[in-house]
C-alpha positions in Angstrom: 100.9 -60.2 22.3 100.1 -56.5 22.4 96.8 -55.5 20.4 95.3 -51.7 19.8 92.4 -50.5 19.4 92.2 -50.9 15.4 92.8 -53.8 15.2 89.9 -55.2 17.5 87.3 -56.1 14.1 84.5 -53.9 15.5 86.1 -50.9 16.6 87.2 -48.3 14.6 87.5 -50.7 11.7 86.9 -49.1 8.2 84.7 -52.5 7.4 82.8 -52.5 10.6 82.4 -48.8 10.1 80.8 -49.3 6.5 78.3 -51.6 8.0 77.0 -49.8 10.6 76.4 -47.1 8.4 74.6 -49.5 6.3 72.1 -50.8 8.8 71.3 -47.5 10.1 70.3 -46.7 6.8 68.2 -49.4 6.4 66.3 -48.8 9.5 65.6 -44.9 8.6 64.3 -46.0 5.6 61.5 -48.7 6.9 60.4 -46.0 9.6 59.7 -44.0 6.3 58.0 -46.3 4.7 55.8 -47.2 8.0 55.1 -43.2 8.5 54.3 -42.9 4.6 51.7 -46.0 4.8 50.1 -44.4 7.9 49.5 -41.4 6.1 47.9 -42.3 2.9 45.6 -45.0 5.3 44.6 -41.7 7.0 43.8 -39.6 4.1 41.7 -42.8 2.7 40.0 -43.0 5.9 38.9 -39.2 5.8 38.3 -39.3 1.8 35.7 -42.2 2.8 34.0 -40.8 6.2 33.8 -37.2 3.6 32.6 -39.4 0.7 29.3 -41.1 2.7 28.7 -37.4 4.3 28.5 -35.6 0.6 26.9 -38.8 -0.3 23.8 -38.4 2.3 23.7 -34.7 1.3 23.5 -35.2 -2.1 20.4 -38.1 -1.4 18.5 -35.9 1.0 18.9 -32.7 -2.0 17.0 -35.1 -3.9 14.4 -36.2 -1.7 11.3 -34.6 -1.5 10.8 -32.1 1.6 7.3 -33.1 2.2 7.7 -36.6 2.3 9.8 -36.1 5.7 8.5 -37.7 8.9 11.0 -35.7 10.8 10.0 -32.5 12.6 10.7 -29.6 11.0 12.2 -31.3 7.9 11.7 -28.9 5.0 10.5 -26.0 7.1 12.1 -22.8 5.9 10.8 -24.0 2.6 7.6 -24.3 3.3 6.3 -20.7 3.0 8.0 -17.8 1.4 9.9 -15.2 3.7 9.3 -11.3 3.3 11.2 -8.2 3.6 9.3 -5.8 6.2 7.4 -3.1 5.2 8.1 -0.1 7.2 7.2 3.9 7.1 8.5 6.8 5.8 10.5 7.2 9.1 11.1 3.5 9.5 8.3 2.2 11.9 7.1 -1.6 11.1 4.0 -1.6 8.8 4.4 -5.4 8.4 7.0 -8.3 9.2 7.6 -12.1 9.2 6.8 -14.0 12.5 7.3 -17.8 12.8 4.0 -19.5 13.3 3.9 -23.6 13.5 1.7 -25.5 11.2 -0.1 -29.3 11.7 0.7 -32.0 9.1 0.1 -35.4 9.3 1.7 -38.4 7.1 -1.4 -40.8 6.6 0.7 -43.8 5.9 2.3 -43.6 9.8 -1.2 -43.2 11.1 -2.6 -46.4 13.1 -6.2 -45.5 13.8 -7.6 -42.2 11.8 -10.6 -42.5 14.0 -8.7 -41.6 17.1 -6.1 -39.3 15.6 -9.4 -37.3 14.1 -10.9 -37.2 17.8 -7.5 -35.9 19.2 -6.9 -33.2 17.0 -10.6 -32.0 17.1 -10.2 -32.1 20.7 -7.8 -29.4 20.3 -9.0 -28.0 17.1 -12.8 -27.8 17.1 -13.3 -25.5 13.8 -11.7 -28.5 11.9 -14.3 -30.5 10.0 -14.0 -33.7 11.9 -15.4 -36.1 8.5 -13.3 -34.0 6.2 -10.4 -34.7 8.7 -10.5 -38.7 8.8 -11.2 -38.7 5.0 -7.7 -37.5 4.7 -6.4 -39.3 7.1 -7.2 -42.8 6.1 -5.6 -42.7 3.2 -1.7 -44.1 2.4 -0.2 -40.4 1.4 3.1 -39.5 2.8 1.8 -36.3 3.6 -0.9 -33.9 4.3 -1.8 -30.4 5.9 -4.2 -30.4 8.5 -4.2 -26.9 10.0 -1.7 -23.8 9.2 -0.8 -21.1 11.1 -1.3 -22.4 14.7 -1.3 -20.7 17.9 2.2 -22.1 20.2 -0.6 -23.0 22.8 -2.6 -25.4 20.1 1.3 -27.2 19.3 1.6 -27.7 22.7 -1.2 -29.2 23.2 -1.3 -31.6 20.1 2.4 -32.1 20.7 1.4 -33.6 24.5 -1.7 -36.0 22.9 1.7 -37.6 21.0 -0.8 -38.6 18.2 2.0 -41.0 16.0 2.2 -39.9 12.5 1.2 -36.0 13.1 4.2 -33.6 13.2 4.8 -29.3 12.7 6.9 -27.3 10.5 7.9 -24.0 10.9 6.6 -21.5 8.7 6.5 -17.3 8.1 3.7 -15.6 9.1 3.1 -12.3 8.2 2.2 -10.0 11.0 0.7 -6.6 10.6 1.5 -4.4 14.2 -0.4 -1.6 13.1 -3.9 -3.9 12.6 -6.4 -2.0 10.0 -4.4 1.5 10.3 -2.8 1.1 7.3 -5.0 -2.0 5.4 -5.5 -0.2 1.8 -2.2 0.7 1.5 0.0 -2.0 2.9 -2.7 -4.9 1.7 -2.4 -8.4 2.9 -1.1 -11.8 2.3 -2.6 -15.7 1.9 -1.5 -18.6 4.0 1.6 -18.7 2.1 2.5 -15.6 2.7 2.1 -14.6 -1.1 0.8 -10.9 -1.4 -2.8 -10.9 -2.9 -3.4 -6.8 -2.1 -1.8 -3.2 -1.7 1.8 -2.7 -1.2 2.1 -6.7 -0.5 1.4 -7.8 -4.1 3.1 -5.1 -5.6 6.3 -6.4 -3.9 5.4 -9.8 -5.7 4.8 -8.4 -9.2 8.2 -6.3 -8.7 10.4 -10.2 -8.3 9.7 -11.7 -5.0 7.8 -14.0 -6.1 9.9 -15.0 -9.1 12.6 -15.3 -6.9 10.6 -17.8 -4.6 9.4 -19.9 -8.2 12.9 -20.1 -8.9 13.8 -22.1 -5.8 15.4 -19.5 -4.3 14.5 -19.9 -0.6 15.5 -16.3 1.0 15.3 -15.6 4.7 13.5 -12.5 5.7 16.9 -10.8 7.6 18.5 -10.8 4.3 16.1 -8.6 2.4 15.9 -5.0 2.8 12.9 -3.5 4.3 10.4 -2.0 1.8 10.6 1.6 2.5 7.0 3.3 2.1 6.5 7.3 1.4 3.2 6.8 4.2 4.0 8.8 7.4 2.3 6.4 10.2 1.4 9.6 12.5 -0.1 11.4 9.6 -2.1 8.0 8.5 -3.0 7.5 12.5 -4.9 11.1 12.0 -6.5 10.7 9.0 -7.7 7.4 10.1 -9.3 8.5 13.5 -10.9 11.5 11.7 -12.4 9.9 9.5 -13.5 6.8 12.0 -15.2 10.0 13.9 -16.4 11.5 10.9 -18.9 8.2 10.6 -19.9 8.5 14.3 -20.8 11.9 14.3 -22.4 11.6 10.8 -23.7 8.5 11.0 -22.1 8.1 7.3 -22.0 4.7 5.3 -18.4 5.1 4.7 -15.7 7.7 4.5 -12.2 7.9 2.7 -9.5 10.5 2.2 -5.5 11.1 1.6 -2.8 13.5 2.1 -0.2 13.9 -0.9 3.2 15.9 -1.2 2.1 18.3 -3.6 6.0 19.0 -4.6 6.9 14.5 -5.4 3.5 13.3 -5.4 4.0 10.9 -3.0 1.3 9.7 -0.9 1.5 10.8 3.3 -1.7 8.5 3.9 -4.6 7.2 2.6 -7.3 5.8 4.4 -11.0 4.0 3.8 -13.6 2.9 6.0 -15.2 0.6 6.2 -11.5 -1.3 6.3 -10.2 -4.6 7.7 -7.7 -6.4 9.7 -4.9 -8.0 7.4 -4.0 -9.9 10.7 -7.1 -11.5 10.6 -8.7 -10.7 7.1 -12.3 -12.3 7.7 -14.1 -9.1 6.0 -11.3 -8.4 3.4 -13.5 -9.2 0.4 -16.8 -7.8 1.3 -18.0 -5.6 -1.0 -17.6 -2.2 1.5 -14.5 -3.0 2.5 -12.7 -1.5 -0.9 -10.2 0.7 -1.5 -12.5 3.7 -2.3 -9.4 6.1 -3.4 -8.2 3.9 -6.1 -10.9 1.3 -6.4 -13.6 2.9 -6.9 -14.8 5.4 -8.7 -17.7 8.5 -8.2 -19.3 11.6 -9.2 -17.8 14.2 -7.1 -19.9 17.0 -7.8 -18.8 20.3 -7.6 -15.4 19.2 -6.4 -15.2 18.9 -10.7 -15.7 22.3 -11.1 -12.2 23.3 -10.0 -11.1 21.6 -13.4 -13.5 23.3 -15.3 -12.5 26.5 -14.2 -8.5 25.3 -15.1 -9.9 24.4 -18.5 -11.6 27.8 -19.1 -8.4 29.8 -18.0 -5.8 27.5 -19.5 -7.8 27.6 -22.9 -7.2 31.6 -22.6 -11.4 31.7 -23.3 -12.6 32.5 -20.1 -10.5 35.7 -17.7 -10.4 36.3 -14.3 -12.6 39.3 -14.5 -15.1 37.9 -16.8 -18.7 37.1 -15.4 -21.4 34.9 -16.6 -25.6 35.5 -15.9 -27.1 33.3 -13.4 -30.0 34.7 -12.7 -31.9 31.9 -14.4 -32.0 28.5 -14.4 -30.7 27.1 -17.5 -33.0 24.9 -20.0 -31.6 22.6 -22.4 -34.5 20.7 -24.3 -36.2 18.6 -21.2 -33.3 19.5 -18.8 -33.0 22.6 -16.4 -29.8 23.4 -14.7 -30.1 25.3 -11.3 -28.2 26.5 -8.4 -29.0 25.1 -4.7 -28.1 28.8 -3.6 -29.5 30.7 -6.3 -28.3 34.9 -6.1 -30.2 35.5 -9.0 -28.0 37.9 -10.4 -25.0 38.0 -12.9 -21.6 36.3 -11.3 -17.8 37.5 -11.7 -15.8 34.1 -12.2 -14.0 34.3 -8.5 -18.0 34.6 -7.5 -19.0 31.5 -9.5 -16.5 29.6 -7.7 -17.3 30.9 -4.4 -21.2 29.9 -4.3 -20.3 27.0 -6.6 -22.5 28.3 -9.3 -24.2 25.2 -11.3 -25.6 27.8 -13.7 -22.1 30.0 -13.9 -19.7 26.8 -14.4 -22.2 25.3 -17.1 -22.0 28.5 -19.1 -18.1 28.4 -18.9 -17.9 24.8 -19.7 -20.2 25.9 -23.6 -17.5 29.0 -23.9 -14.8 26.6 -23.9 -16.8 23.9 -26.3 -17.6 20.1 -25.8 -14.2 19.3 -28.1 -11.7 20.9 -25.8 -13.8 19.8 -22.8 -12.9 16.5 -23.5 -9.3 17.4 -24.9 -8.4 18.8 -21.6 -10.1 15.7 -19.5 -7.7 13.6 -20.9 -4.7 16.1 -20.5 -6.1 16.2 -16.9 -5.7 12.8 -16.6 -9.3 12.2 -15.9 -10.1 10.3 -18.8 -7.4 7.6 -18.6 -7.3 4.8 -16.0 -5.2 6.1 -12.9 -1.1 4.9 -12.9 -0.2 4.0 -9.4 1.7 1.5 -7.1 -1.2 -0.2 -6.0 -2.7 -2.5 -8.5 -6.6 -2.1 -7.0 -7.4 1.0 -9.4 -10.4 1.3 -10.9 -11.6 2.9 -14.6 -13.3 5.8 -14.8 -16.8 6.1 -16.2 -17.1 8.9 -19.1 -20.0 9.7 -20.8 -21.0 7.5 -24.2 -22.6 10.3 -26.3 -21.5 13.9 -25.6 -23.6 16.7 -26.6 -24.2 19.8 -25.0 -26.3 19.2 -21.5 -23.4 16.3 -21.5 -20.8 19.1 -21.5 -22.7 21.2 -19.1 -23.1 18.4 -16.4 -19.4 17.0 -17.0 -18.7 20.9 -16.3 -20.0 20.3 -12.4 -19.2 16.8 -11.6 -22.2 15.2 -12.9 -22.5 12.5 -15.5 -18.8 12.0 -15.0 -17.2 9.3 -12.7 -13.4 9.1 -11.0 -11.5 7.4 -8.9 -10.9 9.8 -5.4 -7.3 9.9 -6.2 -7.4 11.3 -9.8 -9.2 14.4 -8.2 -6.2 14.7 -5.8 -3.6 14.3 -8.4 -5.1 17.0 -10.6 -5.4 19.3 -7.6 -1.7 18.7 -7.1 -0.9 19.6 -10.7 -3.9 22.8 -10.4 -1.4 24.1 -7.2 2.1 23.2 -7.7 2.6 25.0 -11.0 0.9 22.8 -13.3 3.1 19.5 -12.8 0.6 16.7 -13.1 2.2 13.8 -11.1 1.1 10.0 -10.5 1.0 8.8 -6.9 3.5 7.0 -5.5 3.6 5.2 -2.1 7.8 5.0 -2.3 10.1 7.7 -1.5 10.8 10.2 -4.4 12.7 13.6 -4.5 10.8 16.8 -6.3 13.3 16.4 -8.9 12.5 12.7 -9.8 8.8 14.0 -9.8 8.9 16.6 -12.2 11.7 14.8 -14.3 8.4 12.4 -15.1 5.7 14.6 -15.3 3.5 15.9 -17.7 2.3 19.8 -18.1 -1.2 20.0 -16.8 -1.3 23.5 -17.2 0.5 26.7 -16.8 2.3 28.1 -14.0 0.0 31.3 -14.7 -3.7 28.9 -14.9 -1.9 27.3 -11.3 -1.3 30.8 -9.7 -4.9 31.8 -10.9 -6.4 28.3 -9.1 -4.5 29.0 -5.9 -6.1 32.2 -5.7 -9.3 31.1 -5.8 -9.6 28.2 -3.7 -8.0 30.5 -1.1 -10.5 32.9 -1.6 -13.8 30.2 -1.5 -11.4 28.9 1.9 -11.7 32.6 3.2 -15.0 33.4 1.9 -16.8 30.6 0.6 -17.9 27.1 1.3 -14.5 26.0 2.7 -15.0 28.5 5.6 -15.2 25.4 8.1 -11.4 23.8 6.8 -9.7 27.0 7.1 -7.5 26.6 10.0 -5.8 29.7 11.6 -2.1 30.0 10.8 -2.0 27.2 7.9 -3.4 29.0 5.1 -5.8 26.4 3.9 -7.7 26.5 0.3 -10.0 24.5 -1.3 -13.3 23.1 -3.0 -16.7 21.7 -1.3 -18.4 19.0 -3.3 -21.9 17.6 -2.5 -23.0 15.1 -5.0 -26.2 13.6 -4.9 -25.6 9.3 -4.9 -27.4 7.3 -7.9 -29.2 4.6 -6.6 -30.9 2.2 -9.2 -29.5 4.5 -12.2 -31.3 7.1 -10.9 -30.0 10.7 -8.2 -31.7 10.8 -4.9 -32.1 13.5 -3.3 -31.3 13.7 0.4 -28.7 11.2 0.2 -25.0 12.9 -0.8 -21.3 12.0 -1.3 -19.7 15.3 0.6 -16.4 15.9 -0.2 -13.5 18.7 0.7 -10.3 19.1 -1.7 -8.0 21.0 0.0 -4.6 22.1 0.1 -2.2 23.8 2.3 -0.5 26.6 2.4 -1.9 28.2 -0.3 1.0 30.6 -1.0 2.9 28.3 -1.3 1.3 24.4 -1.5 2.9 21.2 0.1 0.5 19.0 0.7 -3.1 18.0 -1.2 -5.9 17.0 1.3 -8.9 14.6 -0.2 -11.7 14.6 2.6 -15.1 12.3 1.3 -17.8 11.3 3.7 -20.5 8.9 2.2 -24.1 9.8 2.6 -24.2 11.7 6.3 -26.8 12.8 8.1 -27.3 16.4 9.7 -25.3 16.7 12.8 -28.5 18.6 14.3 -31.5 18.7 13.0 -31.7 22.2 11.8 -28.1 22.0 10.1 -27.6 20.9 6.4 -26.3 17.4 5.3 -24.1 19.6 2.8 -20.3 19.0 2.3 -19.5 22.7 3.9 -20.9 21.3 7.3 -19.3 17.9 7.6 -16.5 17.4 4.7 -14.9 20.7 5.3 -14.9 19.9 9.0 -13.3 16.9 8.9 -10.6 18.3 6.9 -10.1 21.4 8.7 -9.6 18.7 11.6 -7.0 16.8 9.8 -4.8 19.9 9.3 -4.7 20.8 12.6 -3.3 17.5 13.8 -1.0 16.7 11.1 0.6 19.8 9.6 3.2 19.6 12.9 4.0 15.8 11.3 4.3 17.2 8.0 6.8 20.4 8.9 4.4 22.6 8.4 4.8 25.5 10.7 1.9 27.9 11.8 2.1 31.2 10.9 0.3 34.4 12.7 -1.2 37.2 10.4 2.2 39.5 11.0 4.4 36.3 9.8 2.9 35.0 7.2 0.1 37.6 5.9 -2.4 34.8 5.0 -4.6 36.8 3.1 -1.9 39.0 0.9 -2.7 36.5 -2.1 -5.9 37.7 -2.4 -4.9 41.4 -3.0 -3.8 41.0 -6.8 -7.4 40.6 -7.5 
């Protein structure tokens, strides 16, 4: 019998055909199912190896940083970070270094005794009792030294004292060491800012940042721009360091301002400190004297007198006043130290700083207005600046009329340094009065702010005559060729016991420069210096004056300020109008 190829049963056939199909559908399927099961065993197996991780996370959130035996567990949170602190032209005035510091967790410790001798070893300033007090007890933790050097961790690290551990912290470090101390201020151990600049950046939200758990890392804040010009406060500085050699002075202090934004180029007081090691921060000399403290000037005073007499349209230019006498008020006498014994124009009054002359004007304008235009000076009112040391002035309680003649030449009257720098400002620049400030600011954002001090006229008048007394006065000794320097001598005899002594002075030099047209406001004081020979005075013409003088010659190049020869500039041309 013949048979084809249908009609073999499992070739071709349409049954056998339908059943192949059927099992090869069958077999796609479980390989799905097997792939499908794989996959969801996969994903559970990631979901739970990401569950325990978040887990672990979310336990060591909770668990608090200082309880960790590890090393370095909790150590960015330990102390705050800082932005730097950096110049005018972007030099660093202060950072954030990374210092280690000791801790120790009492409960790991096995014998105090030996872990006290071990670290004392290394540590020797450490109060050894104090030391295994705190180390015997059962806390989980305790500090035992911050701020170390990397030599004292390596060498506690190598005793391997169980129990005792380091964290990292941020350590402020100041490159420029005492150069800029009143301004830029300093820091605690953790890193909080307790003076100058440093605190003000706390009060202005760092530190509310840092209380609300925020824990910021110093390269993602923006450096503190300053107004201070480093070179300029390098000068000041070192002239006024010499100043106390060459005097043999108890102190000295000074600062440069922009008399166009009233921002401050430098300020400087000595006796000063090292923030980087702040051991003599809170003696008593070691104050800021420009803002902190606050003094009789002397006849530095009288250059707001005479603004108060012209601005209150009482008193002219080319009026004059008799001093050829003393002047006798009831039990007091009023006298000049360089008496001419003659009757003095106004320009002359200011010129041989007349006690006699300025008294006189001070009764033409009256005791009310006096003390009208003190306040409009801004002399009456506690001083508004960026750093929070500033101290109150002292006005007389009971005013009568030997109170308005002494107020008249500094006496009886008590300011901080930098008022009488602001007011000059305002007595040169038109009659803007300004408050200092130790950021960055544009004339425009200056005057937008500013009061009227007085007028542009009374300010034209003043720079006339403290370029005259520069020229042919008492400030003689400042007025460096080319720069066309002005300004006011003060000698002030220094109360001691409530009572002036004579022989013993706070000199002082207000300046400012160039006088026909001003930029800068130049504060100059040198506390109680003796004659630099013995047959010169200890008056502010031969020390003060100097000093400042000094200061202008090595700055003005720092601040732009361009000499000028007679042909150029005509120095003196100001002077002709009167």
């Amino acid at each position: 019998m013949t048979m084809t190829l249908t009609d073999h049963p499992d070739v071709f056939s349409p049954a056998s055909g339908r059943r192949k199909v059927a099992k090869l559908k069958g077999a796609s399927k479980a390989r799905s199912d097997q792939t499908r099961s794989r996959v969801i065993l996969a994903m559970g197996a990631f979901m739970l190896v990401y569950g325990v991780i978040s887990g672990r996370l979310m336990m060591l959130g909770m668990t608090d940083q200082s309880t960790l035996g590890g090393r370095g567990g909790g150590a960015q949170a330990v102390s705050t970070a800082r932005p730097d602190i950096v110049d005018r032209n972007g030099e660093i005035l202060a950072t954030d270094i990374k210092s280690a510091s000791l801790f120790a967790e009492p409960n790991k410790i096995i014998d105090p005794d030996e872990a006290t001798e071990l670290i004392t070893s290394v540590l020797p300033d450490l109060d050894a009792t104090a030391l295994r007090k705190k180390l015997s007890t059962q806390a989980g933790f305790v500090w035992v030294k911050r701020q170390i050097t990397p030599q004292q961790q390596t060498q506690i690290h190598d005793l391997g004292i169980p129990g005792v551990g380091f964290l990292t912290e941020n350590r402020r470090f100041y490159p420029g060491g005492p150069a800029a101390a009143h301004i830029v201020g300093l820091v605690n151990t953790d890193n909080q800012g307790i003076a100058g600049i440093e605190r003000a950046i706390d009060e202005r939200g760092l530190s509310d940042l840092h209380q609300a758990g925020f824990a910021v890392k110093s390269a993602a804040l923006e450096p503190v721009r300053l107004s201070v010009d480093l070179r300029v406060q390098h000068v000041l500085r070192d002239e006024l360091v010499g100043a106390m050699e060459k005097y043999k002075a108890a102190a000295a202090m000074g600062a440069i301002v922009n008399a166009k934004t009233g921002e401050v180029l430098a300020l400087a007081s000595l006796p000063d400190f090292d923030p980087n090691n702040p051991v003599d921060a809170n003696k008593p000399d070691r104050l800021n004297r420009m803002t902190a403290g606050s003094y009789e000037l002397g006849s530095v005073f009288k250059s707001f007198t005479f603004a108060m007499a012209l601005e209150s349209g009482k008193v002219k230019m080319t009026d004059s006043f008799d001093a050829r006498a003393p002047l006798r008020v009831g039990r007091f006498t009023i006298h000049d130290s360089h008496s001419l014994g003659r009757v003095l124009s106004v320009p002359e009054i200011f010129q041989y700083s007349s006690n006699i002359g300025t008294a006189r004007m001070a009764m033409t304008v009256g005791q009310t207005l006096q003390q009208q235009y003190l306040k409009q000076f801004g002399l009456a009112t506690k001083l508004q600046t960026d750093l929070p040391e500033v101290a109150t002035p002292q006005l007389p309680k009971r005013w009568s009329d030997v109170t308005t003649m002494t107020v008249a030449f500094g006496h009886g009257i008590a300011i901080t340094p930098m008022q009488a720098v602001m007011g000059d400002v305002a007595l040169v620049n038109g009659g803007h009065l300004l408050s200092p400030t130790f950021f960055p600011r544009t004339q425009e954002q200056a005057f937008a702010d500013s009061t009227v001090m007085v007028s542009k006229k009374t300010s034209d008048e003043m720079r006339w005559l403290f370029r005259f007394n520069a020229v042919n006065g008492s400030g003689r000794h400042a007025d460096v060729p080319g720069y066309v320097v002005g300004g006011k001598t003060g000698t002030a005899e220094k109360i001691v016991n409530g009572r002036y002594v004579n022989g013993h002075y706070l000199n002082s030099f207000l300046a400012s420069f160039p006088m026909d047209d001003p930029q800068y406001v130049l504060l100059v004081s040198v506390d109680d210096p003796k004659p630099e020979k013995p047959n010169l005075p200890a008056l502010a013409a031969w020390n003060a004056a100097f000093v400042a003088g000094n200061v202008i010659r090595r700055s003005a190049q720092f601040l732009g300020v361009t000499p000028r020869t007679e042909q150029e500039g005509h120095p003196d041309a100001m002077l002709v109008s009167y």
